[in-house]
DRENZAKE-237817 format. One record per residue: x, y, z of N, C-alpha, C in turn. Coordinates in steps of 0.05 Angstrom, whole numbers, plus 5000, padded with zeros to 4 digits. Atoms other than C-alpha are relative to their C-alpha. Layout:
<atoms>
XYZXYZXYZ...
</atoms>
This chain:
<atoms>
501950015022499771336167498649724999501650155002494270836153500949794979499550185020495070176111498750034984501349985029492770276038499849664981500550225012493669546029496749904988503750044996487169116002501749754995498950284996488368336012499049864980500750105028487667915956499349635011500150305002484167215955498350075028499950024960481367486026496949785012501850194999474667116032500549695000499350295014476666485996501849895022498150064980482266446033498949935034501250054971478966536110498049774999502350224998473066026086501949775001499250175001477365576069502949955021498650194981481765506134497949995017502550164986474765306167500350025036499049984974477065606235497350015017502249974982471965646296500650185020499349764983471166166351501649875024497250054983476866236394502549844996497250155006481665896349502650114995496949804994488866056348501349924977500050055016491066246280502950135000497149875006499166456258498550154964499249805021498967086207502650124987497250015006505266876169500750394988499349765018505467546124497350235017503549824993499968096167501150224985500049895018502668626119497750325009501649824989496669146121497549755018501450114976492268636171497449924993503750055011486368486124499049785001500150264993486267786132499649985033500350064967487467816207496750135007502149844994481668366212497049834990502550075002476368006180499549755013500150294979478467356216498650105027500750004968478067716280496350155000503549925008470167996253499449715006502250325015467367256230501249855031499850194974471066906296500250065024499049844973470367266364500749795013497550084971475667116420500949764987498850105012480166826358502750105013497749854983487666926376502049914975497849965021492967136329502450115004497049935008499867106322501350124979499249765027501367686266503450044998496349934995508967616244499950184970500049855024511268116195503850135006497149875002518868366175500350265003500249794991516869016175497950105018501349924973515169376238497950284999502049855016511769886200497249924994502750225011506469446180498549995027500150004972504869396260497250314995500549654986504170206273497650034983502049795014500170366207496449805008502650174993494269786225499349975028500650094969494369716294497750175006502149854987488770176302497349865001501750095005484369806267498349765019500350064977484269316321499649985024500749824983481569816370496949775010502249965001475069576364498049674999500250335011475368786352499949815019500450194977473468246394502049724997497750225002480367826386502550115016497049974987487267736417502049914975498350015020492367926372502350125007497749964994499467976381502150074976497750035028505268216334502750005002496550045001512168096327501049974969498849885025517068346285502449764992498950195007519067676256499549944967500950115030519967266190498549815001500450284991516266706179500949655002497750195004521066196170500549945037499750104974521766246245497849965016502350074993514866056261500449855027498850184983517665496301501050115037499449904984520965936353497550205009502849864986515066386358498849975013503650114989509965976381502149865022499150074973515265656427500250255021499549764982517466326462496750085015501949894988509766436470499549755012502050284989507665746492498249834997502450185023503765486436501049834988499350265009504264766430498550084969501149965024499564796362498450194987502649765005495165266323497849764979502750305024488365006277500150214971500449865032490765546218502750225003497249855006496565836188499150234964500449845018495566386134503050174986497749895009501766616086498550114972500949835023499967106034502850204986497449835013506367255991500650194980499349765014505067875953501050195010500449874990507768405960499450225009502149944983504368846008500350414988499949715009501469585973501950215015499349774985504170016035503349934987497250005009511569736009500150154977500249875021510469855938500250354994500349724999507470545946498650125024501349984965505170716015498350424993500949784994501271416024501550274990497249754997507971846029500749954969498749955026510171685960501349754988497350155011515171085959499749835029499150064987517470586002501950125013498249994986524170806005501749845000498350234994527170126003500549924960498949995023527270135919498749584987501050165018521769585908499349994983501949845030517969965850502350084983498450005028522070025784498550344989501849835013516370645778500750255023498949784987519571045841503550004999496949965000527271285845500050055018499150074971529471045912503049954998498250134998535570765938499649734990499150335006537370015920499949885014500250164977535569655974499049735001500550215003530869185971499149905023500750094970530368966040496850005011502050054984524368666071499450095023499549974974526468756140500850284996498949724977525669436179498849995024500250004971525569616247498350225006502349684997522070336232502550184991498049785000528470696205500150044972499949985024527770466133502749964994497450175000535370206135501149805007499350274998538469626127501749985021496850024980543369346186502449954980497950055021550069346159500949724988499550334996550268586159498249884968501950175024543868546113501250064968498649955037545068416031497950154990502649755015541868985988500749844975499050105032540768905916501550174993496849855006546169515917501849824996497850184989550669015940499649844967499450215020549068455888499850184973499249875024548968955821502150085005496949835000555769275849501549835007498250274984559168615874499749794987500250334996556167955857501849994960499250095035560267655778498049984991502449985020556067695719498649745006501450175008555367015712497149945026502349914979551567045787497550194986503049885000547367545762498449864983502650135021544867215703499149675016501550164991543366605742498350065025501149954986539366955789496750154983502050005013535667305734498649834984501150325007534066615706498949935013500950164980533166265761497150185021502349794975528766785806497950194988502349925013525767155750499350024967501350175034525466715681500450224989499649795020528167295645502249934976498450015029530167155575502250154990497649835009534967725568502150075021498149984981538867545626503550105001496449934998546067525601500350264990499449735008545168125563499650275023500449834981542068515621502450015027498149974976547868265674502750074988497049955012554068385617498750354998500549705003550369135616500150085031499349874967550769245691502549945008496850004992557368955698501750244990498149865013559769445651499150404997501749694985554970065677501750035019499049894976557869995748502350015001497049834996565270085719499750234999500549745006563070755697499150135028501249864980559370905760498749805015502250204978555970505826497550114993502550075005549370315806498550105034502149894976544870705864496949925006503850055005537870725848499049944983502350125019531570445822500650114970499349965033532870865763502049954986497949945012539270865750500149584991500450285008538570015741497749944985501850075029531970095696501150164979499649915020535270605651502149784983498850095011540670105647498549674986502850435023535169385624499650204982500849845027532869895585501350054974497749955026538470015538501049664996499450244996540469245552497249754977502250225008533168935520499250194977500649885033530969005446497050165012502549755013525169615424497649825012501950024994520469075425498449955029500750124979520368745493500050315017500949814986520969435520497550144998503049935004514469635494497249785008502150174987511568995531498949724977500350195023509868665466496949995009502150034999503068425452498249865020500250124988502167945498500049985033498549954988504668205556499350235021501149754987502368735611502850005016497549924971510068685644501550224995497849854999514569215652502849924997498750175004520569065625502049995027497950064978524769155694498949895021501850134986519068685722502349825013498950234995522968045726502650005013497349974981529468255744499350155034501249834982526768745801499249765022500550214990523368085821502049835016498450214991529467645818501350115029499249824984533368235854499249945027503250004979527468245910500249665019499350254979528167525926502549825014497750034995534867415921501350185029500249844983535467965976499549865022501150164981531167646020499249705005499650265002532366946007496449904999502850054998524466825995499449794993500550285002524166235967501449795017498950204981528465876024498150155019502249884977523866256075497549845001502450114998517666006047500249635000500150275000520165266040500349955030498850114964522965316121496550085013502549984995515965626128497649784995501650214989512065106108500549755012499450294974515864576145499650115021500949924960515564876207497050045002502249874988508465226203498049654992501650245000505564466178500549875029500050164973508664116238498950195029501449844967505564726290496549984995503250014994498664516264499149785016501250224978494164166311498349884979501350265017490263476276496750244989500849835019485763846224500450324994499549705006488764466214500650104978498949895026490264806152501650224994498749755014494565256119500050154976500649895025493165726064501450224988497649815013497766006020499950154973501349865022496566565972502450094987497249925012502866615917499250114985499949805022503567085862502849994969497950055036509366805806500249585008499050275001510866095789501849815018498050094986516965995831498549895023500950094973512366055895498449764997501550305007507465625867500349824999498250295007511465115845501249855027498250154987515065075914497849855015502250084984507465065952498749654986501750285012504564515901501749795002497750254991510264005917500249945023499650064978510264095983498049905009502350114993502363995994500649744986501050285014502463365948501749825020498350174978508063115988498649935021500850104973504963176047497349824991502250185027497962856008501549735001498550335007503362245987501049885017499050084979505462196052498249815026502550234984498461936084499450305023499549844982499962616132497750294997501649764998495063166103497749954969502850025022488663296051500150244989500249725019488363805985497750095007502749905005482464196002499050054975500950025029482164475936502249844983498750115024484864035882500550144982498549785024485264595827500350235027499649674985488265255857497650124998500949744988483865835876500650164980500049785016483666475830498150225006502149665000481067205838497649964985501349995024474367345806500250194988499849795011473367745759499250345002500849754984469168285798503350075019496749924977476668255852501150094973497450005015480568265791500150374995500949715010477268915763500050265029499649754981476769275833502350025004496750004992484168975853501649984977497950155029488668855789502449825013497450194998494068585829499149745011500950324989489967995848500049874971500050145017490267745785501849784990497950235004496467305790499749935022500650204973494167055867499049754982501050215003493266435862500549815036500150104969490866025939499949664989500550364988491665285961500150005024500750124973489564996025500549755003499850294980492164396062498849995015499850104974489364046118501549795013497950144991493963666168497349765007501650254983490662936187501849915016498750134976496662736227502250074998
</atoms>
């Protein structure tokens, strides 16, 4: 099946890593490939390194690149191991690194119906969670599901994960209601863990409140999600490594979607900034317009920054 993704920030983003033809760019997140695809349009005989966790993401785009005047390669990596990548291939530096951390429509709701893996709070899947597949849609027995952490991890774990990973105010109450769900029964699926926030969070917050377009099993779902896939230690090993594989003006542009990411990206560019070592392209973040917002909705919490490396 075809990628149904649509890339958010995707313009903004490619102008502003200022690449030239035949430059050699790392596609931390290629997802559905929309970013790589219009790169490889605007820069002929560009060359891209496309890493992605799922190998799915590969099969359903690869066609699209039938027809394109670039060299593009993919591997079924995270980006956190950037480092080894570009060694195994033989790439002392690149002049552009692209990480786009939403995530990616075909997971959410792909064509067929579902992931499968129990990202969406809005399908009844298994409990999974997992980033990483190989094409089987199963975890290795090694990897942690969010099965695992609702049927295993102590309360107090959970509520500092729904704190910590997804600022949810009704944390203790939501992890003293799952502790005390999965004596009755193992917690399975997507549903069977929103019926339980559900009964866990007052009338009003379940109706979203005024203010508010979230779902109430947004935040946990979230925390769940990264906790899983350790994402916020990914993207911090990610931008150390993918800053030190840029060659002297290169940039990296990183498109987040909640606070957490944000927070870890805007510390890390200033650093480098306070360090004498790199330059904010943009000083205020990046934002959807309002024409993207209205065709895409989920661009509406992207938010892009761009570094350049000076040394």
């Amino acid at each position: 099946m075809n990628s149904v993704h649509r890339s958010v920030l995707l313009n903004e983003a490619i102008e502003g890593l200022n690449l030239k033809d035949r430059a050699t760019l790392v596609d931390g997140t290629f997802g559905g490939g929309g970013h790589s695809l219009e790169i490889c349009k605007k820069y002929p005989g560009v060359k891209i390194i496309a890493l992605d966790q799922d190998q799915g993401a590969f099969q359903k785009a690869r066609s699209k690149f039938e027809n394109v005047d670039c060299e593009i390669s993919f591997v079924n990596e995270n980006f956190r191991n950037i480092d080894e990548v570009l060694k195994e291939k033989g790439i002392g530096s690149v002049d552009g690194i692209i990480f786009d951390l939403g995530l990616s429509s075909d997971q959410l709701s792909p064509p067929a119906g579902g992931s499968g893996r129990g990202f969406s709070f809005l399908k009844d899947e298994p409990l999974l969670m997992t980033m990483k597949d190989k094409g089987n849609n199963l975890p290795s027995p090694e990897d942690l599901t969010a099965m695992d952490i609702v049927n295993t991890w102590e309360e107090e774990n959970l509520v500092k994960i729904f704190i910590g990973y997804g600022e949810e105010k009704f944390a203790k109450r939501i992890a003293r209601a799952i502790v005390e769900g999965r004596e009755r029964k193992k917690i399975e699926t997507t549903f069977e863990l929103v019926e339980i926030i559900r009964n866990a969070v007052p009338g009003v917050y379940r109706m979203g409140g005024k203010r508010s377009r979230l779902h109430f099993a947004t935040r946990v779902f979230q925390a769940l999600r990264i906790a899983v896939n350790d994402e916020l230690g990914a993207l911090e090993e990610g931008l150390k490594k993918g800053f030190e594989a840029l060659g002297e003006r290169g940039r990296i542009a990183t498109i987040t979607f909640h606070s957490l990411e944000d927070r870890i990206v805007k510390r890390f560019y200033k650093a480098k900034e306070k360090e004498g070592r790199a330059r904010l392209v943009n000083k205020k973040v990046i934002l959807a317009t309002d024409e993207e917002i209205i065709n895409n909705p989920r661009s509406r919490s992207g938010k892009l920054r761009i570094l350049e490396k000076i040394k």
